[in-house]
MIDREN-107022 format. One record per residue: residue in one letter; chain; y, x, z of N, C-alpha, C, O in turn. Coordinates in steps of 0.05 Angstrom, whole numbers. Example, Ala and Ser with C-alpha at 12.3 -4.5 7.8 and 13.67 -1.06 7.14 Angstrom:
REM residues 2
- a,A,-114,264,156,-90,246,156,-66,264,156,-66,285,169
- s,A,-45,257,142,-21,273,143,1,258,157,23,268,161
END
This chain:
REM residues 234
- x,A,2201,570,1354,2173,564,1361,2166,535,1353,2185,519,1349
- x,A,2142,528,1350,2138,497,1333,2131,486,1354,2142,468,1367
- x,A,2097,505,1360,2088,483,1380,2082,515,1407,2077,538,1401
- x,A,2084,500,1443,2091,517,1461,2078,499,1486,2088,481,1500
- x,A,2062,509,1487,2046,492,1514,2044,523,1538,2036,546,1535
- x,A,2055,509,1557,2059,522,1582,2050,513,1612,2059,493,1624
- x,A,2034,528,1618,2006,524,1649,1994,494,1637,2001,475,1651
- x,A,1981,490,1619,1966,468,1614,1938,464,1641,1924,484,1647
- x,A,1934,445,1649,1924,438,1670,1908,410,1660,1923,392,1652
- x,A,1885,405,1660,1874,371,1642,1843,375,1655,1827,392,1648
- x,A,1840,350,1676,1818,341,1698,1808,317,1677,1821,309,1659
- x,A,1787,310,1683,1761,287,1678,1761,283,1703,1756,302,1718
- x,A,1765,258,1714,1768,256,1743,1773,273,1756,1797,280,1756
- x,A,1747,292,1777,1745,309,1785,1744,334,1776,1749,355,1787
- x,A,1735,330,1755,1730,362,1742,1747,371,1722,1755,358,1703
- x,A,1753,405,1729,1779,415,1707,1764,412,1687,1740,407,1689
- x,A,1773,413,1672,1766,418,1640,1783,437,1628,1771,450,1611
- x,A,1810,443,1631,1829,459,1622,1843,480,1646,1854,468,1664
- x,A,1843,506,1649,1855,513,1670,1874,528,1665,1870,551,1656
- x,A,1903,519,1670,1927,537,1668,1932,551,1635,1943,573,1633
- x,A,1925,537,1609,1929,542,1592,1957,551,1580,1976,536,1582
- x,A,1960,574,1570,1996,573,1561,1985,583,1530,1964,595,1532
- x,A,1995,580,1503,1987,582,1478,2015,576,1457,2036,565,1464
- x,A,2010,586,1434,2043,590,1425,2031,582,1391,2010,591,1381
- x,A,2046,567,1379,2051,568,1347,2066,561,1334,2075,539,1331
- x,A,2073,596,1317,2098,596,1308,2098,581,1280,2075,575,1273
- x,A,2124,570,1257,2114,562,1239,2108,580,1217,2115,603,1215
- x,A,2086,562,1192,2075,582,1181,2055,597,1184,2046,613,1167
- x,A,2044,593,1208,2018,609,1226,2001,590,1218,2009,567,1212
- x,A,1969,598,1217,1940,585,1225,1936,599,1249,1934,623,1248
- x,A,1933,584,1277,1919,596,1301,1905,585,1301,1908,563,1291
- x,A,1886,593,1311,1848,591,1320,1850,591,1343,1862,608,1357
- x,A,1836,570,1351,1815,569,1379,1798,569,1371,1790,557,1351
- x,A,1784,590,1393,1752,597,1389,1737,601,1407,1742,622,1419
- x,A,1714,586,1417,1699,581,1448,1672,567,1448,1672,546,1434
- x,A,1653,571,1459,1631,554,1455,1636,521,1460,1657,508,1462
- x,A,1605,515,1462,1620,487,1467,1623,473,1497,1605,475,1514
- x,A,1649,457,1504,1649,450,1525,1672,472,1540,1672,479,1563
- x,A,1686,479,1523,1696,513,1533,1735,497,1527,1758,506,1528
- x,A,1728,482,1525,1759,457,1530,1778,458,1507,1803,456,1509
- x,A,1762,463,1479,1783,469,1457,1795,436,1445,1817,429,1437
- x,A,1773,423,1449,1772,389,1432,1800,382,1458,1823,375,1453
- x,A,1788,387,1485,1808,372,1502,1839,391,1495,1859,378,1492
- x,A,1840,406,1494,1862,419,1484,1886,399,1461,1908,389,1467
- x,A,1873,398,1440,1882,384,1422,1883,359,1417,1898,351,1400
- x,A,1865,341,1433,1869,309,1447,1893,308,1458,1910,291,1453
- x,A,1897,332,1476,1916,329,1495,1955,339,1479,1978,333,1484
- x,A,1945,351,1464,1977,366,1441,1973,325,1427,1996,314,1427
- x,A,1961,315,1422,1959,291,1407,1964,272,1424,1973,251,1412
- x,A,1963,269,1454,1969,251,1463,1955,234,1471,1967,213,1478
- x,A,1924,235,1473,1910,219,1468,1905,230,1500,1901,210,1514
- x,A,1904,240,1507,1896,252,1549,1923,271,1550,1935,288,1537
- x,A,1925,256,1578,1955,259,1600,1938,293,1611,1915,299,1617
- x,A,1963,309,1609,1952,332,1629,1959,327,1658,1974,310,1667
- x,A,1945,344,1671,1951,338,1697,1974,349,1710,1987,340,1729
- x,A,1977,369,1697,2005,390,1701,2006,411,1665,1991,416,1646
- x,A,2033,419,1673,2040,435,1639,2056,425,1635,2068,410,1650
- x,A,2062,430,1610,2089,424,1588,2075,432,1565,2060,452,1562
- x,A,2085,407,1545,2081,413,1507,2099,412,1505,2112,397,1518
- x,A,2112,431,1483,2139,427,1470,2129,433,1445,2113,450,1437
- x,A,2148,410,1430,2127,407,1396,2171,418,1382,2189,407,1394
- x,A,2175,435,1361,2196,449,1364,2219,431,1380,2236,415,1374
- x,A,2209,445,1410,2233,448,1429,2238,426,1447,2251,426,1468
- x,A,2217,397,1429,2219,377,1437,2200,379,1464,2187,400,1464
- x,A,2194,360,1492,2176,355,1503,2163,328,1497,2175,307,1502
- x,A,2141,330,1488,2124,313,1487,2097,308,1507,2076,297,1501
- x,A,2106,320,1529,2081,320,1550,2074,286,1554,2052,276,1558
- x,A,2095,274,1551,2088,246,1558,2089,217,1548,2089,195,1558
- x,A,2089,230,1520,2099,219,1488,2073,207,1481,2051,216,1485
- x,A,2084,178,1466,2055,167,1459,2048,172,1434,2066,176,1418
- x,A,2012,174,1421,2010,184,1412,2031,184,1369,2036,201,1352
- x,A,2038,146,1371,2040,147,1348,2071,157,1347,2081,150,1326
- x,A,2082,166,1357,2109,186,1366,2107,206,1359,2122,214,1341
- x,A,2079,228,1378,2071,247,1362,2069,249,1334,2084,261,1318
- x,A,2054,241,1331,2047,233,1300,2075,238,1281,2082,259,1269
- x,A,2092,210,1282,2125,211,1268,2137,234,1270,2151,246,1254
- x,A,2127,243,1297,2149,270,1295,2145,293,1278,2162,308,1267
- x,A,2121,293,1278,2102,324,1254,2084,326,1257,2075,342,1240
- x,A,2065,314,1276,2045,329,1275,2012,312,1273,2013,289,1283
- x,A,1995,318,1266,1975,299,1257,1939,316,1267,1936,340,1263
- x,A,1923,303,1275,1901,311,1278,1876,299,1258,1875,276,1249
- x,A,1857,322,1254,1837,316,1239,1817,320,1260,1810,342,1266
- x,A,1805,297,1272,1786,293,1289,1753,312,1292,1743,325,1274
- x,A,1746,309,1311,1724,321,1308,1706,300,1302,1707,278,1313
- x,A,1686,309,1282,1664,278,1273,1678,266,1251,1668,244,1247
- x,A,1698,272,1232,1714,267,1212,1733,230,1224,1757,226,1231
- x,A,1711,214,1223,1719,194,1235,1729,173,1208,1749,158,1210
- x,A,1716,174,1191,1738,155,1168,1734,133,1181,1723,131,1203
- x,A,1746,109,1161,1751,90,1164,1729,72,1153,1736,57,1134
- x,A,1694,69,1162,1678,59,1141,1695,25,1141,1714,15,1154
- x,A,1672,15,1117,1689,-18,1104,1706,-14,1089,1708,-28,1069
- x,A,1730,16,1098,1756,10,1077,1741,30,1047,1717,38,1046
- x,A,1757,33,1032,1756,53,1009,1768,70,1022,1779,67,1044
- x,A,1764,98,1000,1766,124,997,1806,117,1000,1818,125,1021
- x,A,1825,101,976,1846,93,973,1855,87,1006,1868,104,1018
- x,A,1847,67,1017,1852,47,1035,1859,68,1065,1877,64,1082
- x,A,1837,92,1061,1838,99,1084,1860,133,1088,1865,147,1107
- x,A,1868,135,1060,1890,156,1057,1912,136,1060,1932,142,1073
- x,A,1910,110,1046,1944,88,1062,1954,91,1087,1977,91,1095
- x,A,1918,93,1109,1923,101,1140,1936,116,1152,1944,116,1176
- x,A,1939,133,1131,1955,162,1134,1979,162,1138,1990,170,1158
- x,A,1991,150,1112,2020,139,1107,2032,123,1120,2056,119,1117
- x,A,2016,109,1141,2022,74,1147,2056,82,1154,2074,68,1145
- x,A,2061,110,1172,2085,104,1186,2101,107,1177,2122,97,1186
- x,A,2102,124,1153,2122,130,1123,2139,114,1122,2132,92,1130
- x,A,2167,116,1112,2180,100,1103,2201,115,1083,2223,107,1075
- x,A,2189,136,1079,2207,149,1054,2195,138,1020,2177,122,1012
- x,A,2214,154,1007,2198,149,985,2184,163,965,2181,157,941
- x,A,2171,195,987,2159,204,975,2125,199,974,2111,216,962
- x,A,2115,180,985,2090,173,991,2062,172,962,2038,177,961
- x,A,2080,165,945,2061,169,920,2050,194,910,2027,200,904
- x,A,2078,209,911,2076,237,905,2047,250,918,2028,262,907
- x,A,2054,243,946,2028,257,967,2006,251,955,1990,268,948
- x,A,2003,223,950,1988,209,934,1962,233,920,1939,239,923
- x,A,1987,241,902,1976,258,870,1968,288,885,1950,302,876
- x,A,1982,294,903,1985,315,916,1954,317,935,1942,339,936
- x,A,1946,301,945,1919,294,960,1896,303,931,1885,324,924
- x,A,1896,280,923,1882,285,894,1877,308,873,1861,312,855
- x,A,1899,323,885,1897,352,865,1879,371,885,1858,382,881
- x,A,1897,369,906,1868,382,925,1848,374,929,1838,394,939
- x,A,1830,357,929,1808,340,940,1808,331,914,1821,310,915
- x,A,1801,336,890,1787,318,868,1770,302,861,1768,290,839
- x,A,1755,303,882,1724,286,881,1734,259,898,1722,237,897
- x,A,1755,262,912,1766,228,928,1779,216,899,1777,192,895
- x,A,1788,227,887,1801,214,871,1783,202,841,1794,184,828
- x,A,1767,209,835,1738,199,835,1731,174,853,1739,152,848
- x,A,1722,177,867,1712,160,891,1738,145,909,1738,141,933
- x,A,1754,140,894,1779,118,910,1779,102,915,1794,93,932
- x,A,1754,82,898,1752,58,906,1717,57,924,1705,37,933
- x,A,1711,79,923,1679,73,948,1688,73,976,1707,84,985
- x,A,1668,56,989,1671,55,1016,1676,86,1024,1668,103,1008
- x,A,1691,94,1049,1693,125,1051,1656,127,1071,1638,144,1072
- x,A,1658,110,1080,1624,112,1090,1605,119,1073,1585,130,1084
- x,A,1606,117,1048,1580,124,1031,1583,157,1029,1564,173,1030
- x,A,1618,162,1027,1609,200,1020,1593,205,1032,1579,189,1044
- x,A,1591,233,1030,1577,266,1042,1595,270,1058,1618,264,1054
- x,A,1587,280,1076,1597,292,1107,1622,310,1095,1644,312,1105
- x,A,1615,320,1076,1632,341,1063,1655,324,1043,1678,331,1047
- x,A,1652,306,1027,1669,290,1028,1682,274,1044,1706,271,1039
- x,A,1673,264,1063,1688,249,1083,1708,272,1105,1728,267,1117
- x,A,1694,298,1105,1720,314,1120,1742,314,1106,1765,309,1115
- x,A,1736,325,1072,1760,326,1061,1773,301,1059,1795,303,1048
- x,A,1764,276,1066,1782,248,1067,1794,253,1087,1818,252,1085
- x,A,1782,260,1113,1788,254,1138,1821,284,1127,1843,273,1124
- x,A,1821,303,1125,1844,313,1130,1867,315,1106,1888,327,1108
- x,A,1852,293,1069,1884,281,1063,1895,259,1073,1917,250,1065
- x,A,1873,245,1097,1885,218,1110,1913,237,1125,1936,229,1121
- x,A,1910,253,1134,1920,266,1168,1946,275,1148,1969,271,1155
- x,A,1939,287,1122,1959,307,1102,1982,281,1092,2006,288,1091
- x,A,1976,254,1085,1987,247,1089,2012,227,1101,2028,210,1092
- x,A,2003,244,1134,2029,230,1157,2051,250,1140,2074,244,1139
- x,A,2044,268,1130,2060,289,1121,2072,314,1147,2095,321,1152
- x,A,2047,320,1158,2056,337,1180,2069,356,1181,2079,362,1160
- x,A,2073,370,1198,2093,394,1201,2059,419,1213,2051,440,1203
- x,A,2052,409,1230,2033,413,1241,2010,401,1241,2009,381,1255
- x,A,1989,409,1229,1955,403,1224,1934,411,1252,1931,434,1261
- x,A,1921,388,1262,1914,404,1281,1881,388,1265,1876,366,1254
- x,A,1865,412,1269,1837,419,1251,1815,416,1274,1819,435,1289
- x,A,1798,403,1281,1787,398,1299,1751,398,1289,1740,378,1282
- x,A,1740,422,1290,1717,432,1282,1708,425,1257,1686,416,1252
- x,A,1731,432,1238,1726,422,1202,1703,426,1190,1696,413,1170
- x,A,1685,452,1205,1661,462,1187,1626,446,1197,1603,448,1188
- x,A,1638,429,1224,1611,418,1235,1595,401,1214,1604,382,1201
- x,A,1575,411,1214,1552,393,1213,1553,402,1169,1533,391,1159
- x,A,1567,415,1152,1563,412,1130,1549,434,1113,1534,442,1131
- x,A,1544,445,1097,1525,460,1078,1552,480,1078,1577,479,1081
- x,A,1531,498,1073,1555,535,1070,1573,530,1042,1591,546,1038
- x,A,1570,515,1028,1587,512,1002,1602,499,1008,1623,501,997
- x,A,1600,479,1027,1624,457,1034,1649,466,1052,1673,460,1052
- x,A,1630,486,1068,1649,508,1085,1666,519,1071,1690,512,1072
- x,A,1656,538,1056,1671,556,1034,1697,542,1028,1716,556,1032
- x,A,1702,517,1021,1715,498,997,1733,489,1029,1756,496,1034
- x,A,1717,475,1047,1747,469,1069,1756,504,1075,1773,512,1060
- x,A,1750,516,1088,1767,540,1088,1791,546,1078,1811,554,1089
- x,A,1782,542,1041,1793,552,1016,1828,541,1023,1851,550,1026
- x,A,1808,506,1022,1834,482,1032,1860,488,1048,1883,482,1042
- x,A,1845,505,1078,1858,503,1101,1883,525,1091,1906,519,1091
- x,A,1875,547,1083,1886,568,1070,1914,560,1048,1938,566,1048
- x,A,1891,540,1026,1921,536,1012,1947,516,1030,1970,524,1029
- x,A,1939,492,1045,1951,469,1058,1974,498,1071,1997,500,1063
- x,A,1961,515,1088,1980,532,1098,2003,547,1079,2026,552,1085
- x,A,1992,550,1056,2007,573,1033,2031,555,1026,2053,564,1019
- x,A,2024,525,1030,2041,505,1014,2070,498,1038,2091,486,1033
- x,A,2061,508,1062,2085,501,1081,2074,486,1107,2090,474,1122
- x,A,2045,487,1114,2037,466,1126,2028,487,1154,2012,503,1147
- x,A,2032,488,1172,2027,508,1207,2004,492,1207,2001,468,1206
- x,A,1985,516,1209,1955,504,1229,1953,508,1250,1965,528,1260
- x,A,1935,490,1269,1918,497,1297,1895,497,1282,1897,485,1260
- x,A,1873,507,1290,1846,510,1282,1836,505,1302,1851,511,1321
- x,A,1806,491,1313,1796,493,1333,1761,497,1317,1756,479,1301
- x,A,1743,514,1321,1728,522,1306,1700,533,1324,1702,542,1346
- x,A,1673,529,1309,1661,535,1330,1655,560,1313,1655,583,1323
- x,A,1650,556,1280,1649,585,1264,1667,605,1268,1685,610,1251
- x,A,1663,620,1293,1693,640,1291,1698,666,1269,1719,679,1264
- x,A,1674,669,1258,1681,686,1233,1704,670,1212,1728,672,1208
- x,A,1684,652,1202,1711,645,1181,1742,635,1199,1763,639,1187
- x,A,1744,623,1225,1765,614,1234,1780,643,1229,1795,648,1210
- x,A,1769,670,1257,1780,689,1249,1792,695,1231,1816,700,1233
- x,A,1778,697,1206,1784,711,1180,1807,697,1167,1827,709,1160
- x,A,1804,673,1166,1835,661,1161,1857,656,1174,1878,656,1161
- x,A,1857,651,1206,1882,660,1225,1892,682,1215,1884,701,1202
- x,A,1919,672,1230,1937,700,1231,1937,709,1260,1941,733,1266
- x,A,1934,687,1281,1923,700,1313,1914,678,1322,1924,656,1318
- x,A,1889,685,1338,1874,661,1353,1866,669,1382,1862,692,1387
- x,A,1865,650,1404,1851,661,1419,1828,642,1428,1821,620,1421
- x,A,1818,659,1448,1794,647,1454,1788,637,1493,1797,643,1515
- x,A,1769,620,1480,1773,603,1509,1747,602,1518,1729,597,1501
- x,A,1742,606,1543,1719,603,1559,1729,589,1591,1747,593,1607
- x,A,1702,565,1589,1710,547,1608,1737,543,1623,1748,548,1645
- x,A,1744,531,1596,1773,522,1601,1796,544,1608,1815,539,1623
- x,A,1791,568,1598,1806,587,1606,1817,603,1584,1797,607,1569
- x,A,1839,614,1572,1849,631,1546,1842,671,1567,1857,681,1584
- x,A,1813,685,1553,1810,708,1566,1818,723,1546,1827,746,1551
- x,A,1818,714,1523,1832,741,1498,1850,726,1479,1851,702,1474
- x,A,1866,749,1470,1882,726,1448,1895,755,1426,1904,774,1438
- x,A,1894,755,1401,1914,775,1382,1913,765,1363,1914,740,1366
- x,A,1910,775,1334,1908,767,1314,1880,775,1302,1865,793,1309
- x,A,1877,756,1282,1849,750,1277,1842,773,1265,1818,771,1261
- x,A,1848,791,1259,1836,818,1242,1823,829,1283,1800,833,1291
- x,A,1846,829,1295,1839,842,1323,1815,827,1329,1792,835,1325
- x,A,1822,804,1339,1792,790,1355,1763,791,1332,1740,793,1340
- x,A,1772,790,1301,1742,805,1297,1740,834,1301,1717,842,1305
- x,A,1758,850,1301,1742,875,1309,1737,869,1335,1717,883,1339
- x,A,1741,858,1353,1741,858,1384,1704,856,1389,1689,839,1382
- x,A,1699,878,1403,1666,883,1412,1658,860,1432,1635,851,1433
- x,A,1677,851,1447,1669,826,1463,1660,799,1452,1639,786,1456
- x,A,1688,796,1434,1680,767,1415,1662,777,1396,1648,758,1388
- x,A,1655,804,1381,1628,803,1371,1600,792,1380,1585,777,1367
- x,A,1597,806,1411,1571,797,1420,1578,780,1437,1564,786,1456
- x,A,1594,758,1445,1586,729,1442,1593,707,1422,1586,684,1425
- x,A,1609,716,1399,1609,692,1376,1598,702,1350,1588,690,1332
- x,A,1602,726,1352,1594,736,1320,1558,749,1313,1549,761,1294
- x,A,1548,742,1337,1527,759,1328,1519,785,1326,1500,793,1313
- x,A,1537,798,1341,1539,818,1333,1530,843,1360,1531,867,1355
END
């Protein structure tokens, strides 16, 4: 198992936000979270990152416990988040802010990733020396996740990739998320589009106020008549 969170438990002072979560990903998998908003997916994945203490639970990132691991540990060990809100780095360049990526590297395959970022994402490599502030929303996601591509993760955690951009830009991160996986890379997905999340998982489940009420694989939860008429429209 890669990543294994067990009775996850995560308060805002007083108030749960997460209740008794347990969730599994094996490697090789894209899993989806899928939940309206406020339904505790972002705190979910803050919290696998390190960035908020649970209140009770266990993460085990393969086998390891990292319930109480800081975040740039996480990180070294495999695993990397693409924020929600992309988050670049404005002031630096397009270049400057995929280095961010690398900072903790000390191998010597870092260039490689380099070319490797670039072949996927073609339009950064174009734009390597613009502020990453001037892209398109749709450029700056795809910065924001070859910054994350290269810590060189083991595990991608995807933190609402499709917000806020044009249906062609969707199409193209999707496409992304799909190949990053084909190439060796385990996703988490956290998504508010649960069609396309669905459609590309291999199992996701879904969360309502802070709770996991369904979970199979993504062919199941779209046929599922429940998650139709409340995510799909249907």
């Amino acid at each position: 198992m890669m990543l294994k969170i067990e009775n996850l438990a995560v308060h805002y002072g007083m108030i749960q936000a997460v209740h008794d979560v347990s969730l599994e990903v094996k490697p090789g998998e894209i899993v989806t979270l899928i939940g309206a908003n406020g339904a505790g997916k972002t705190t979910i994945l803050r919290t696998i990152s390190g960035l908020i203490r649970p209140t009770t639970g266990q993460l085990l990132f393969e086998g390891n416990d990292l319930t109480k691991t800081a975040p740039q540990k996480i990180v070294a060990a495999g695993l990397s988040q693409v924020p929600e809100g992309r988050h670049v780095f404005a002031g630096l360049s397009v270049m400057e802010n995929l280095e961010m990526g690398a900072y903790l590297r000390k191998d010597q395959g870092v260039k490689a990733d380099y070319d490797q970022v670039f072949e996927k994402f073609p339009v950064l490599k174009e734009r390597k020396n613009q502020d990453a502030a001037t892209l398109s929303g749709g450029e700056q996601q795809m910065l924001a996740m070859g910054r994350a591509l290269m810590s060189k993760p083991k595990l991608l955690l995807l933190d609402e990739p499709s917000m806020g951009l044009a249906p062609i830009f969707i199409k193209e991160i999707f496409s992304i998320i799909q190949e990053i996986n084909a190439q060796g890379t385990t996703v988490l997905l956290v998504e508010q589009n649960a069609k396309m999340a669905l459609s590309v998982a291999h199992r996701g489940y879904v969360l309502e106020t802070g709770k996991i009420v369904l979970s199979g694989t993504g062919a199941e939860l779209l046929a599922s008549e429940e998650v139709k008429k409340a995510y799909l429209g249907g």
